[in-house]
C-alpha positions as semicolon CSV with decimal commas, in nm:
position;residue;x (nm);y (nm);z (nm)
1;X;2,881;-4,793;-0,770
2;X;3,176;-4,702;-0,979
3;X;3,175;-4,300;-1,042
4;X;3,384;-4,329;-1,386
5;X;3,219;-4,242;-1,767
6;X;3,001;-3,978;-1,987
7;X;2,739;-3,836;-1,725
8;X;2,448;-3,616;-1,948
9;X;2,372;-3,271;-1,821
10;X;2,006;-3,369;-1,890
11;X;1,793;-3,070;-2,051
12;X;1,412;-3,013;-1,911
13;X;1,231;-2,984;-2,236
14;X;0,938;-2,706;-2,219
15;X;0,599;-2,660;-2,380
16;X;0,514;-2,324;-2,520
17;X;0,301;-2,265;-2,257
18;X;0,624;-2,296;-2,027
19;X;0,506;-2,618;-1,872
20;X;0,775;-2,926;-1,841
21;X;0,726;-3,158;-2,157
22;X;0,713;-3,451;-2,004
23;X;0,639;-3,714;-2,283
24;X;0,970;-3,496;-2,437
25;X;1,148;-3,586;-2,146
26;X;1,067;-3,946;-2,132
27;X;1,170;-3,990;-2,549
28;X;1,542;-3,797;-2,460
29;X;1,629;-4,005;-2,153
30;X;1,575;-4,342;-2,353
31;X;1,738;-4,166;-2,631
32;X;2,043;-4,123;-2,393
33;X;2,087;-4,478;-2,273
34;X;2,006;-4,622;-2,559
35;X;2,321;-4,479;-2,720
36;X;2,537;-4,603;-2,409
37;X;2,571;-4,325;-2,185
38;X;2,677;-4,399;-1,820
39;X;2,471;-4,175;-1,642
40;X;2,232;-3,941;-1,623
41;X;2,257;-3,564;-1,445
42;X;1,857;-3,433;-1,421
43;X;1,829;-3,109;-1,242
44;X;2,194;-2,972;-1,271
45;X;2,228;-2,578;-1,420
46;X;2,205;-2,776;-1,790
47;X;1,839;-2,856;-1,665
48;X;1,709;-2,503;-1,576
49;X;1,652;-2,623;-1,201
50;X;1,730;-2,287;-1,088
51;X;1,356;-2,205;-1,251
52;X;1,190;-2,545;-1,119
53;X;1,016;-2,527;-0,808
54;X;1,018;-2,790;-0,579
55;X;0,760;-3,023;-0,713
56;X;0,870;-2,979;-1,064
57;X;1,266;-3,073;-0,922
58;X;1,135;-3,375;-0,741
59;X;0,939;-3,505;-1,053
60;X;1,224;-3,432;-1,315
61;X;1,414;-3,683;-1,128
62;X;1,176;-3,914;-0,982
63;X;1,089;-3,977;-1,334
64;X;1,431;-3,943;-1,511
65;X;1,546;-4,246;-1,326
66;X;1,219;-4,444;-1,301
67;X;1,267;-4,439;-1,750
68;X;1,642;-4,475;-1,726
69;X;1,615;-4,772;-1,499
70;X;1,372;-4,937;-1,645
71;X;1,557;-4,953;-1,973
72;X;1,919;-5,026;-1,784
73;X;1,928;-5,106;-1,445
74;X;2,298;-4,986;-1,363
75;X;2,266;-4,677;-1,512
76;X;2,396;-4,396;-1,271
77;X;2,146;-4,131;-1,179
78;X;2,345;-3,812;-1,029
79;X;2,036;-3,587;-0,914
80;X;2,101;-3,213;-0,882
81;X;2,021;-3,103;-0,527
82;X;2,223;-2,783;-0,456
83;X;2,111;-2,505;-0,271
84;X;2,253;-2,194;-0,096
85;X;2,010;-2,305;0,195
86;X;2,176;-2,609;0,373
87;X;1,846;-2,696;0,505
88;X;1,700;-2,677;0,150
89;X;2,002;-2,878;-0,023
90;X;1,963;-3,114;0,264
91;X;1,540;-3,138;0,196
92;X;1,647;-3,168;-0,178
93;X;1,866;-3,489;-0,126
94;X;1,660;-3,652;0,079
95;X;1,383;-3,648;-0,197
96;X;1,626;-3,773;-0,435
97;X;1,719;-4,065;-0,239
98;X;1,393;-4,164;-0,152
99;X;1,294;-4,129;-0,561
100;X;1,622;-4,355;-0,651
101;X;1,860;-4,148;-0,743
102;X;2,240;-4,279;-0,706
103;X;2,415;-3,999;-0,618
104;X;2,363;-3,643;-0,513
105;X;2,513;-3,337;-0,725
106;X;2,567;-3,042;-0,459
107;X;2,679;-2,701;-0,571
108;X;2,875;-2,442;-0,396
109;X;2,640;-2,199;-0,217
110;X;2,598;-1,907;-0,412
111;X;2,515;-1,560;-0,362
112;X;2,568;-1,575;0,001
113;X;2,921;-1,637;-0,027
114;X;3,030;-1,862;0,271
115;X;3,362;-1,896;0,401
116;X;3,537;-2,216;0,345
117;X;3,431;-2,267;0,729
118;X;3,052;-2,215;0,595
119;X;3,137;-2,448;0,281
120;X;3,297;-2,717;0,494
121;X;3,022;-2,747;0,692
122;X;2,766;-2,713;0,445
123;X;2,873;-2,999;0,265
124;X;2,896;-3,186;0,556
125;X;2,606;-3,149;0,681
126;X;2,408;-3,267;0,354
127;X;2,647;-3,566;0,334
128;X;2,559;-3,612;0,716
129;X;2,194;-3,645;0,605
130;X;2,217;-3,808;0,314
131;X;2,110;-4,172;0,232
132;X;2,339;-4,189;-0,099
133;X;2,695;-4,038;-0,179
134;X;2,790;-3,672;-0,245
135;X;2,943;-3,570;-0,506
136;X;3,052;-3,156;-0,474
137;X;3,015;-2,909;-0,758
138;X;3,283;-2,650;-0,763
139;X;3,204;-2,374;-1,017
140;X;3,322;-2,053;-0,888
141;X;3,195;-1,866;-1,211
142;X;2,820;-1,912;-1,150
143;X;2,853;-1,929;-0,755
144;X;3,117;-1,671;-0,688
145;X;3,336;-1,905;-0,430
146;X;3,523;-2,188;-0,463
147;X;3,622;-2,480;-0,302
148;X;4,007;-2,485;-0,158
149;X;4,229;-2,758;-0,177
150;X;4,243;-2,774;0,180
151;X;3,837;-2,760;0,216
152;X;3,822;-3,076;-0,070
153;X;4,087;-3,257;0,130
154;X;3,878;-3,256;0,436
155;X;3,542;-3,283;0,262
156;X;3,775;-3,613;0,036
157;X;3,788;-3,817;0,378
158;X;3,429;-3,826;0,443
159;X;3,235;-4,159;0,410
160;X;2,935;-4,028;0,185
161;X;3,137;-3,756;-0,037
162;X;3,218;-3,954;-0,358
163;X;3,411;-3,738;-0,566
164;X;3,376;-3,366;-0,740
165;X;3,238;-3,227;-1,033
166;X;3,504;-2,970;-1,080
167;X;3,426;-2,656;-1,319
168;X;3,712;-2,386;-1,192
169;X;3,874;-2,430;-1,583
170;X;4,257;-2,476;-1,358
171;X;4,403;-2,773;-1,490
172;X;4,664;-2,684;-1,259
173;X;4,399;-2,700;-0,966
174;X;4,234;-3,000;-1,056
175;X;4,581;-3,181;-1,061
176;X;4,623;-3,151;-0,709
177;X;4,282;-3,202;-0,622
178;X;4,346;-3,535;-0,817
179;X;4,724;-3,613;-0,688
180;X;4,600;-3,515;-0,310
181;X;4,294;-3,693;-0,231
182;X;4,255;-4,072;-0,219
183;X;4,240;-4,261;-0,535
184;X;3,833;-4,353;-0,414
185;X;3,737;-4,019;-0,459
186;X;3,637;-3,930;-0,819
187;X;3,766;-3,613;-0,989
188;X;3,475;-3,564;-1,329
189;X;3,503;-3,250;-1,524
190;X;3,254;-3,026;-1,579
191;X;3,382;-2,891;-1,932
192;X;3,350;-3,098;-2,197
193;X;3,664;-2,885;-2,343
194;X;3,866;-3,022;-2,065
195;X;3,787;-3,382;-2,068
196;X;4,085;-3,525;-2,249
197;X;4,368;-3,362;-2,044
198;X;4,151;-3,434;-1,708
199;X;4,162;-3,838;-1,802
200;X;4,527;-3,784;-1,862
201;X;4,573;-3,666;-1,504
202;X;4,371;-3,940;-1,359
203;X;4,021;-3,789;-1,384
204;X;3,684;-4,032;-1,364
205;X;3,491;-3,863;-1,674
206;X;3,300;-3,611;-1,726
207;X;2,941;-3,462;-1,669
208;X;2,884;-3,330;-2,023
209;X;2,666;-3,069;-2,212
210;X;2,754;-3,192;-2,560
211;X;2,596;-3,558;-2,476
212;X;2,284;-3,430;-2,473
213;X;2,296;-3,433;-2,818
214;X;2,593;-3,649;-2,905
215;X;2,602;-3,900;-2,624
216;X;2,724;-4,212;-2,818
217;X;3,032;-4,008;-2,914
218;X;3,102;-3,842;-2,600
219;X;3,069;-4,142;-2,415
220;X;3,331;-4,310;-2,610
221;X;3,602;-4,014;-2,535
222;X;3,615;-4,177;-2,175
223;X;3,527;-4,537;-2,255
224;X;3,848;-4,571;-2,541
225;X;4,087;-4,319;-2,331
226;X;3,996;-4,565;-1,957
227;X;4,024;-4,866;-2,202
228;X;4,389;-4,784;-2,331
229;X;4,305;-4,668;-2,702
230;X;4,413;-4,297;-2,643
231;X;4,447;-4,252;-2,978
232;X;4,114;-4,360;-3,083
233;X;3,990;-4,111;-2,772
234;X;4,237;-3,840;-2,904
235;X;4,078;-3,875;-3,249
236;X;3,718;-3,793;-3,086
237;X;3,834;-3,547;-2,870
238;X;3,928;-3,338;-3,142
239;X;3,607;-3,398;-3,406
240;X;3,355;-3,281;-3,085
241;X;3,605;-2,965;-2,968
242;X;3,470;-2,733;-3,198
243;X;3,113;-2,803;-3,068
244;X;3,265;-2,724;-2,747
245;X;3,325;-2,360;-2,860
246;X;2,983;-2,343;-3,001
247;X;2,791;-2,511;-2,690
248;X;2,896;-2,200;-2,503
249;X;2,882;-1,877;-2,717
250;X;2,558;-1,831;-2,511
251;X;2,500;-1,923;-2,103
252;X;2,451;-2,247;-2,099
253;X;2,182;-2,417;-2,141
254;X;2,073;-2,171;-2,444
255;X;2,285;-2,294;-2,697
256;X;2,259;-2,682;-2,639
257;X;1,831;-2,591;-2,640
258;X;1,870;-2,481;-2,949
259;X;2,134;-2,758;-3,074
260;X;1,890;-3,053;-2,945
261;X;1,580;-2,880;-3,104
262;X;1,751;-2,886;-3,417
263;X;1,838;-3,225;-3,351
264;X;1,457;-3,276;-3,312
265;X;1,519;-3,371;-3,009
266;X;1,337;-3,128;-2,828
267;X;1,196;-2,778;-2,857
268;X;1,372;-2,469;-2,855
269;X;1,177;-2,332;-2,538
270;X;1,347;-2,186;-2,178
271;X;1,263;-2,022;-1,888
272;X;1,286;-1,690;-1,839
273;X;1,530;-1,556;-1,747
274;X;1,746;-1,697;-2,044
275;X;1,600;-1,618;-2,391
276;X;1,675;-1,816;-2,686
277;X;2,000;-1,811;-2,881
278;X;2,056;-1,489;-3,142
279;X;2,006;-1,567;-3,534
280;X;2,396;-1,512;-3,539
281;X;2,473;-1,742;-3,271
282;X;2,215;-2,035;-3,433
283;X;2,392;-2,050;-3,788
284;X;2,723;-2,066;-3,592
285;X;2,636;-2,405;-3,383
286;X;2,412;-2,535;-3,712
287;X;2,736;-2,526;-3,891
288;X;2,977;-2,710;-3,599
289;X;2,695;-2,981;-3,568
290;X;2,672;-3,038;-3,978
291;X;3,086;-3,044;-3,974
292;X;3,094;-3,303;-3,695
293;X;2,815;-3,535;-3,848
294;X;3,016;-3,499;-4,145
295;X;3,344;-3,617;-3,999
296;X;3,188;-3,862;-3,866
């Protein structure tokens, strides 16, 4: 299965009583492949997961790619199953495999700070487990270590480790990740902000915030630049960059909650411990997403 397009950062939509919407849920997947969208991310950071517990996690997914299927058959489902528990991240996977997820996303270990000893071998030990690819997750700003090149190298050459999800902001970095492993083994950003130099270095895509409430648009950023109409992609690139400012003047996922509720998408409910987006904040992203549906 080819690792390469616009991959949504699926939101878990909430009741007010703080239960998991789940008739929401069902109306934004559709909503996502019908407007073209590659793949589908349930459970990642954009999804709350840290605040789902384990039947909640296994349900978000099972179902996210029971409706995604159903509608499109070769739509990618990348399940979030990262843990700072190897036995848990491997438990996690496992689930997702057996509830037909493509791919499994897998986060550095955080809080617990392993050497890149512990991280080598925690990643290979999941993919050691695992019924369906790896793909890593290196954000060092939520998890507090990060992946070396070295430690992706070795991690690259292993059979079930498809790629990485790379989030360290170092262009610099992610050019050698790209340039040094083989050209099977997917490099996807994980900033929207970054997507159009990544593709320029020979990056896959990206797993996006923005096409949770865009996705048509986002999608075609990849799909003209991997086509050979870089201008057309350039032109894209540059209506949706403001909203990349404005998904992240708050911790993500607050201020893409509050973008897709007033999208009607969804509503404008989280978990505890993130709090809705401040009144200043709100007018600032209300105004990017009325100047890029005006561009349009």
């Amino acid at each position: 299965m080819n690792l390469t397009g616009t991959f949504t950062a699926l939101i878990t939509p909430f009741k007010t009583s703080g239960e998991i919407d789940w008739d929401t849920l069902e109306k934004i997947v559709r909503f996502q492949v019908e407007n073209g969208i590659e793949g589908i991310v349930p459970c990642g950071t954009t999804g709350e997961s840290p605040t789902l517990n384990h039947k909640e996690h296994r349900e978000v997914i099972a179902r996210v790619t029971k409706i995604a299927k159903e509608e499109k058959s070769d739509i990618i489902i990348i399940a979030g199953t990262g843990s700072n528990s190897t036995r848990e991240a491997v438990e996690l996977t496992r689930a997702a495999a057996e509830d037909g997820a493509d791919f499994a996303l897998s986060v550095n270990p955080y809080y617990n700070k392993p050497t890149q000893e512990g991280l080598y071998r925690h990643f290979s030990e999941i993919a050691n487990a695992s019924k369906i690819p790896i793909v890593l997750y290196n954000i060092p700003g939520r998890t507090s270590v990060c992946l070396s090149i070295d430690t992706i190298k070795k991690l690259a050459s292993h059979e079930n480790i498809a790629g990485i999800k790379e989030a360290t902001g170092d262009l610099n970095f992610m050019a050698e990740v790209i340039f040094e492993t083989p050209d099977d083994f997917a490099l996807i950003s994980g900033d929207d902000n970054l997507l159009l130099p990544i593709l320029s270095l020979g990056g896959r895509g990206v797993i996006s915030v923005i096409s949770n409430i865009f996705p048509k648009e986002c999608g075609d950023i990849t799909r003209q630049y991997l086509s050979g109409k870089v201008e057309g992609a350039s032109q894209i690139f540059k209506r949706i960059f403001p909203l990349c400012k404005a998904m992240f003047l708050e911790t993500n996922p607050i201020p893409v909650k509050f973008a897709a509720s007033y999208m009607g998408l969804c509503e404008n409910i989280l978990r505890l411990p993130l709090t809705s987006v401040s009144k200043e904040n709100e007018i600032k992203i209300t105004k990017a997403i009325e100047n890029f549906k005006a561009d349009a």
